[in-house]
C-alpha positions in Angstrom: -17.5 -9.3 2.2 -14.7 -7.0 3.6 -14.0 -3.7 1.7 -10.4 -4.5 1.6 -10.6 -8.1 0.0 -12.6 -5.8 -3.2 -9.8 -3.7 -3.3 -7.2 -6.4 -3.6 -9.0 -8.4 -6.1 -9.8 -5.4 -8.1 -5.5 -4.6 -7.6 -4.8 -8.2 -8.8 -7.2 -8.1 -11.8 -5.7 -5.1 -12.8 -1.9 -5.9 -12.6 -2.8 -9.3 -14.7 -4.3 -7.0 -16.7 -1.8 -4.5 -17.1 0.8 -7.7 -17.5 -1.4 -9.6 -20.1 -1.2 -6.3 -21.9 2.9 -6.5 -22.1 2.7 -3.2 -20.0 5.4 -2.1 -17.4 3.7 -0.2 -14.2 5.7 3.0 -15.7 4.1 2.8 -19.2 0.5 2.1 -17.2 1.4 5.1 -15.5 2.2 7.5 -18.6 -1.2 5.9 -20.1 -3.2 6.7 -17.0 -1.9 10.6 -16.2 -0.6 9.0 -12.9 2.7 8.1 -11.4 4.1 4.7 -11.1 3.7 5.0 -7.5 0.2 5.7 -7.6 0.0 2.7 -9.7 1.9 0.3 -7.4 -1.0 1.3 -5.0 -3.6 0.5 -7.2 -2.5 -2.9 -8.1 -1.6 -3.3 -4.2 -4.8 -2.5 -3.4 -3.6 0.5 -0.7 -7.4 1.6 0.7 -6.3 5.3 0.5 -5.8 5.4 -3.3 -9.2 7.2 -4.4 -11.6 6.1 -7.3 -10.2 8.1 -9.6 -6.8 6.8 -9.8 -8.7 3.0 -10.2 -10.8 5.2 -13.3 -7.9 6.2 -14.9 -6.2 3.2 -14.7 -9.2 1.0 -15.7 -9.3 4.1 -18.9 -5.7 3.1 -19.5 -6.3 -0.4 -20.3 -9.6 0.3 -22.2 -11.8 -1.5 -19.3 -14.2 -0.9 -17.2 -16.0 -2.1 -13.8 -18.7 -4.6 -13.6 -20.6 -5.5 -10.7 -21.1 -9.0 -9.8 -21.8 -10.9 -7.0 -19.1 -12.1 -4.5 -17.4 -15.3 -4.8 -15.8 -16.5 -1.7 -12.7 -15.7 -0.4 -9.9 -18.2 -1.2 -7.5 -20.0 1.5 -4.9 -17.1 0.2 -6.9 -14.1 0.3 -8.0 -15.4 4.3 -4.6 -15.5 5.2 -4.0 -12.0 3.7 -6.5 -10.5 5.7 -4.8 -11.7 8.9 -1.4 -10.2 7.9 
């Protein structure tokens, strides 16, 4: 599976996340020690944003990574990686 497809899933789960939680990106933000910025990145899945911003973030909304096995890509996500 392509790197960057991870990264944007992981981004997506988090902004659902982060929305299910009735959280703006700036409170996220304040939570995490980061700035909204670096949390638009996160949740758009930018490749340079490093681990720990994803850690603090993930802190932030008391969860944590799990490791499972890939599902496929969905019609969406394809045409994303095209872009």
């Amino acid at each position: 599976m392509d790197h960057s497809l991870v990264i944007s899933r992981l981004g997506t789960q988090l902004r659902e996340k982060r929305i299910n939680r009735g959280l703006t990106q700036a409170q996220l933000a304040n939570l995490a020690g980061l700035t909204r910025y670096k949390v638009i990145a996160v949740e758009k899945g930018i490749l340079s944003v490093g681990m720990i911003a994803y850690a603090r973030v993930l802190g932030a909304l008391d969860c944590e990574l799990a490791v499972v096995p890939a599902a496929m890509p969905t019609l969406e996500e394809l045409g994303d990686l095209f872009e």
